[in-house]
N, C-alpha and C positions, 0 to 999 in steps of 0.2 A: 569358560566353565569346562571343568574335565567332565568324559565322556567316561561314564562306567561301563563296562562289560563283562558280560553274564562269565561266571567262572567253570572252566569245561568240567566234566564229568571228574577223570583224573585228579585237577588242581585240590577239587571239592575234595576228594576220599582220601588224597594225601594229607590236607590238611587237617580232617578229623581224625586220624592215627597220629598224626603228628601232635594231636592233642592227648589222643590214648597213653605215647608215651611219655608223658609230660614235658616234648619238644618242642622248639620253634623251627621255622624255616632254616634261622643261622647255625641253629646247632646242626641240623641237616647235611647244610652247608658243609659244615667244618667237619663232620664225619667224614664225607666223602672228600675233599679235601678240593670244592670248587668254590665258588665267586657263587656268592647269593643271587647274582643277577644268573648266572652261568642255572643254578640250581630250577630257578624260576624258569625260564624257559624250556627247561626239560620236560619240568613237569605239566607248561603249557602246550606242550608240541611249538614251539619255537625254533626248535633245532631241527636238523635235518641229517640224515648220512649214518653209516652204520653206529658212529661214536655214539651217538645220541641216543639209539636203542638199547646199545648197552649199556648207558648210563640209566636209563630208565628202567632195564629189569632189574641195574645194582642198585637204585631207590626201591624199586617196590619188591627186592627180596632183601633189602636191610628193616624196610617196616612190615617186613611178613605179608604181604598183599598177593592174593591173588586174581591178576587180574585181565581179563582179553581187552585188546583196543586195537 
């Protein structure tokens, strides 16, 4: 049986803007020009190291977010 787990703060508020703009995750994806799985991890804190910071303020200032974490 898979194990659910609670979705972090972030994952959550990405993906209700991402409903705002009437996107999915892959469009997301394919905006910034990564790997769905690549995208997903970002916006879980998955990833580590400066690349990953700044791929997460180019999400949350391509969806207008502003946001401290």
């Amino acid at each position: 049986m898979a194990v659910k787990t609670k979705m972090k703060p972030l994952e959550k508020t990405v993906r209700k803007r991402l409903i705002d703009f009437d996107m999915t995750l892959t469009d997301l994806s394919n905006e910034m020009g990564w790997s769905l799985q690549y995208t997903l991890d970002v916006i879980r804190g998955k990833t580590q190291g400066p690349a990953s910071i700044t791929n997460k303020i180019k999400i949350l200032n391509f969806l207008e977010l502003d946001i401290e974490e």
